[in-house]
C-alpha positions, 0 to 999 in steps of 0.5 A: 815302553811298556813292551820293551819293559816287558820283552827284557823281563822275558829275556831275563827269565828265559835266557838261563833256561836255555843255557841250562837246556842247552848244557844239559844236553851237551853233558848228555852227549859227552856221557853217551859218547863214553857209554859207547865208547869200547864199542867204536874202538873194540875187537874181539878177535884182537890179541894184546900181548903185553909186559907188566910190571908190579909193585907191591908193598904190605903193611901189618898194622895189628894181627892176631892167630886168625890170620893164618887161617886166612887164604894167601895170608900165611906168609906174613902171618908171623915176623916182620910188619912190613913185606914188599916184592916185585914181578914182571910177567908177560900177558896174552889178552883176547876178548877182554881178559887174560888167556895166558900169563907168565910170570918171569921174575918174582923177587922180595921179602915175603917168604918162599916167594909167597904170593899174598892177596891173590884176590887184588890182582883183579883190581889192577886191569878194570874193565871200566866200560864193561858191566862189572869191572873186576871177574864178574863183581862191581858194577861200572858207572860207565855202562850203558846198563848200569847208569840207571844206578848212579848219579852224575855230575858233569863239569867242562874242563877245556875244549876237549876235557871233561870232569865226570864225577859219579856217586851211588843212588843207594850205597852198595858193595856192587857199586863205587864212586869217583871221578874220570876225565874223559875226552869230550870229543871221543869219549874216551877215559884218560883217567879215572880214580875211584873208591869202594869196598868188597869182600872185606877190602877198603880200595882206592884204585887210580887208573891211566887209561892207555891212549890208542886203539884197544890199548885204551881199554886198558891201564897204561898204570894202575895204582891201588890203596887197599885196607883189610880188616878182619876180626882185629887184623888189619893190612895196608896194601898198595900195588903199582903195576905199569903195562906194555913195558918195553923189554921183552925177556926170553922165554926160558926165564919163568918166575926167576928170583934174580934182583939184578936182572930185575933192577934192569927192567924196572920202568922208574925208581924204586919208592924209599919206602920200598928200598928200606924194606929191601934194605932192612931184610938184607941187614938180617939176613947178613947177622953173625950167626952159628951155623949149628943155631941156624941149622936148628931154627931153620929145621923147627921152622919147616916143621912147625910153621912151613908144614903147618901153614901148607897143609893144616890151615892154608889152601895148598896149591901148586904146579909140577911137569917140565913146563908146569904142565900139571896142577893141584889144589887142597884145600885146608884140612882145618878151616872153620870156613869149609863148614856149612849147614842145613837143618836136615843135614845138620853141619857138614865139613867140606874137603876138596882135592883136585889135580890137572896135568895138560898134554897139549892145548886141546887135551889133558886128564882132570881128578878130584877128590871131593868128600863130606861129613855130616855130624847131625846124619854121622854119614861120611860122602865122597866122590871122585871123577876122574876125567881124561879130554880128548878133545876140549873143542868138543868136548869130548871126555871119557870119564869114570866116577867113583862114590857113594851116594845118599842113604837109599830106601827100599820098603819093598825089600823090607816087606818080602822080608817081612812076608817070607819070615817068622811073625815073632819078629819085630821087624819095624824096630830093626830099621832095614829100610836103609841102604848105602850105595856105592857106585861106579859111573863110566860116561864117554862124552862128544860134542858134535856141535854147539847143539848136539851132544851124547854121551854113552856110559854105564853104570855099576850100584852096590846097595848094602843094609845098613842094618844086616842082622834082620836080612841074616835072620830072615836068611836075605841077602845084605848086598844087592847089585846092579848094572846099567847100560845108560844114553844122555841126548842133549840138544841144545836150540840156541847153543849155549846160550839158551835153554839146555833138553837132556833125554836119559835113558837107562836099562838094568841088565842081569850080568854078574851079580848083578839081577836087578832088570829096570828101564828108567827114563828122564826129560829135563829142561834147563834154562839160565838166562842172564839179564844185565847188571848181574840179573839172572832168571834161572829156570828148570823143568824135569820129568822121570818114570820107570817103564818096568822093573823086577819083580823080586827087587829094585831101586827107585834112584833117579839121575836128575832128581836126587838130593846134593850129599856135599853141599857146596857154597852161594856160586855152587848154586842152590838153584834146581834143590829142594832144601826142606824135602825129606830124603826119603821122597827121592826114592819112593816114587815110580814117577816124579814131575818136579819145576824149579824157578829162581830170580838173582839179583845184586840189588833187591830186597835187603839191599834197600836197607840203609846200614844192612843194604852195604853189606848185601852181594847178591839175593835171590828169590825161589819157587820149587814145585814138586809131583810124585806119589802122595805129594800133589803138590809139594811146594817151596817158596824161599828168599837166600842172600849172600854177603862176604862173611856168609850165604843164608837161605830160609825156605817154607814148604807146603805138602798136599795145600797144606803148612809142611815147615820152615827151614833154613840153609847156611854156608861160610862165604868168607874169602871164596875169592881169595 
């Protein structure tokens, strides 16, 4: 009696922890199944061709003047409150993402045909079994990598559905929450709803997954909720985009504005909400009006806001050829966010031109004009490349650049001039040390494999004083030349994806004006190696010296050791710079040995923070060490982060062991994406 007793209590106890071991484990098993599930159905050499349709619908709830100053938000910006349109394009897709788009038709209210939050369209195909789902940002609950940061919770719907609901171990801009259904017998996502926020944008996306083969990788309907806020504007967006439509349009028809022909190929019913903005555009549009008072209105409008808004605050951009085959990009003239700063530098304005013209798939021509002001230094920067591909397999590109480069120093120009000149003079006060330089690079490049690379070119310096009146009092020249036959060896073990040997060698020769004869040669070594869940360790290692040089005047102006005169943002990478190191040391060593390290991560330091740790992106942490004359070492050591209003670096140095300062570097980041 007292064994029966004694078993049935046992039972008790241990029945329910098997039922628990034994679920446990089966949740276990449903969730590997979808962590593996892209790798049992992938192709990479698979191309998808598909026909979407997009639904789309804005509505201004405040707005104020910052608004135009935002990328993509001119349009609506002024007038009316509520905007819709619709597109239908056609896709080309490989390796999971898009290679080719077309859009065929573009109709709606939004002026001109404007296209508005260009930075949602990336919400509309998520890679959910990839580790990030939307252009390298936001990390997937459904990869194998990123499990380590979320939290799950399993439940059985049926015999072949289950519920997985998924929430962030530490709140995050990188990571979402929400739930999928999943088939428990494949793995496979039939639908996922989730929620999160980046780059200022609220978003609710639901997603139905397509249902056979590689077209399960991707939506068969994608829907989107999404609220921006930004210094008292804020805008309600939702997107409705439906894949693999079945009517195909000629390939004559690109970006038409026929609503006729776009009521034809509209998978369902146009929303009432939708058909009452159409509705309300065409009652004002068919308003009794004179045609004189609307020749006038029309006129201002193209002055005073069109052009405006093109060419003064908004990002311009835009195609021209037969068949769009060119392309150009200017940014805003006036545009506080183009605006960065550094405590060496001062605050520096940033503009950017760049163009592009396609001859064939393996061949076009690339200009940009980049140019600098830096208010603390009153110097002005620019440089312009010029680069036409003949052969994009192999990179192969003849290239001219244009362009003026840092201030040079040169002690031993000052001191013949010193030497050779009246004693009277008080030649520290005129401040000769200082040069502009003006040069012309020609490089022609050519691949011959995915390990080898050269790269033949020239180059052409004009250094002038900046102060001339000493060098005309002492009867010395203002202008100095010189030009360079040059040789880059790059040499590459593991391809592109491992670490990166260039060799340079450069000879000055006497031609022309030019009499300056020098013989310059660098090693540098480079490696980014890219760790999972947007972890990256990025190393580089580089060594330089002058084997000769003229007797009567020369140079020090190294290829790989120089200091970055336009400063560009957190995705310019700051890594391989020494942000505290006086200029002047660029120039003022026969030799230089100089190790850079940076570590990147999305979840680090200030991540950690409750409140703060939501707004944080990516962080980094920097170790710079330096070798040249008189520096034995100069060390920084640095800590940089971004979020989605700013880039921020603060950096200590140390010269010689001993406490050099402290400085920091800042950047806009508003909007980079857009």
């Amino acid at each position: 009696m007292v064994l029966s007793i004694f078993l049935l209590l046992a039972m008790t106890f241990i029945m329910p922890s098997t039922q628990v071991c034994a679920k446990s484990e089966s949740d276990s098993l449903v969730l590997q199944r979808v962590l593996e599930y892209k790798k049992n159905v992938y192709n990479a050499d698979t191309e998808l061709h598909t026909n979407v349709y997009l639904r789309y619908y804005f509505k201004t709830e405040k707005r104020n003047f910052m608004l135009m100053a935002i990328p993509s938000m001119y349009a609506i910006s002024r007038g009316r409150r509520e905007y819709a349109g619709e597109s239908y394009s056609t896709l080309t897709m490989k390796d999971g993402s898009v290679t080719k788009a077309v859009r065929q038709l573009n109709t709606g209210t939004i002026p001109h045909h404007r296209n508005v939050m260009e930075t949602m369209m990336k919400y509309l195909s998520p890679g959910i079994y990839d580790v990030t789902m939307f252009d390298n940002q936001v990390l997937s609950p459904f990869n194998k990598y990123n499990i380590r940061l979320y939290r799950y919770a399993i439940t059985h719907l049926t015999d072949n559905r289950t519920e997985i609901v998924f929430r962030p171990k530490r709140y995050n801009t990188q990571l979402i929450s929400g739930l999928a259904i999943v088939d428990r017998n494949t793995g496979r996502i039939i639908r996922m709803r989730f929620s999160g926020e980046y780059d200022m944008v609220n978003f609710h996306v639901v997603a139905i997954m397509g249902n056979d083969g590689v077209y399960s990788l991707m939506p068969k309907t994608c829907d989107i909720d999404a609220k921006f806020h930004f210094i008292g504007n804020k805008i309600r967006a939702t997107y409705h985009a439906v894949y693999d439509n079945p009517t195909f349009l000629p390939d004559s028809i690109v970006d038409s504005h026929d609503s006729k022909l776009m009521s034809y190929v509209r998978p369902d019913t146009l929303p009432a909400y939708i058909a009452k903005v159409y509705a309300d555009m065409e009652q004002a549009r068919s308003k009794p009006d004179s045609a004189k008072t609307k020749r006038r209105e029309n006129k201002w409008k193209k002055v005073l806001w069109d052009s405006f808004g093109d060419y003064v605050v908004n990002r311009t951009k835009g195609n021209f050829g037969t068949n769009d085959q060119g392309a150009f990009r200017i940014s805003p003239i006036l545009n506080p966010l183009y605006l960065s700063y550094s405590g060496r530098r001062g605050i520096t304005y940033k503009f950017k031109i760049n163009g592009s013209y396609k001859f064939s798939m393996n061949r076009d021509i690339y200009m940009a004009f980049n140019a600098g002001y830096s208010f603390k230094q009153h110097q002005f920067y620019f440089n312009i490349p010029i680069n036409f591909n003949f052969n994009k397999k192999r990179n192969g590109f003849i290239g001219v650049e244009i362009g003026n480069g840092n201030r040079i120093t040169n002690s031993s120009i000052v001191d013949q001039v010193k030497n050779e000149s009246l004693d009277s003079i008080n030649w520290d006060k005129m401040n000769l040390d200082y040069f502009k330089d003006l040069y012309v690079k020609f490089a022609c490049n050519y691949d011959f494999s995915d390990k080898w690379n050269v790269q033949p070119g020239m180059i052409f310096h004009r250094r002038s004083a900046v102060n001339k009146s000493g060098f005309e009092m002492a009867d010395r020249p203002t202008e100095y030349y010189s030009f360079a036959p040059s040789l880059q060896l790059q040499y590459r073990p593991a391809g592109w994806s491992g670490p990166i040997i260039t060799a340079d060698y450069e000879r000055g020769v006497r031609l022309g004006k030019a009499d300056m004869d020098y013989e310059r040669i660098e090693l540098d070594v480079s490696w980014k190696k890219q760790f999972h869940s947007l972890r990256s360790l990025s190393l580089r290692f580089g060594n330089g010296f002058y084997t000769s040089k003229s007797k009567n005047s020369y140079f020090l102006d190294y290829t790989n050791f120089r200091e970055e005169n336009i400063p560009g943002g957190w995705n310019d990478d700051w890594t391989g710079d020494f942000q505290l190191l006086n200029s002047n040391w660029y120039n003022a060593s026969e030799y230089y040995v100089r190790t850079n390290i940076t570590y990147e991560s999305p979840l680090m330091i200030l991540s950690r923070i409750p409140y703060l740790g939501r707004l944080m992106e990516m962080e980094r942490i920097y170790v710079n060490m330096l070798f040249v004359d008189h520096l034995h070492p100069y060390i920084e050591y640095g800590y940089g982060f971004t979020n989605r209003f700013f880039s921020m670096g603060v950096f200590m140095a140390t010269r010689n062991t001993s406490f050099e300062g402290v400085g920091c570097r800042f950047g806009f980041e508003l909007f980079r994406d857009w």
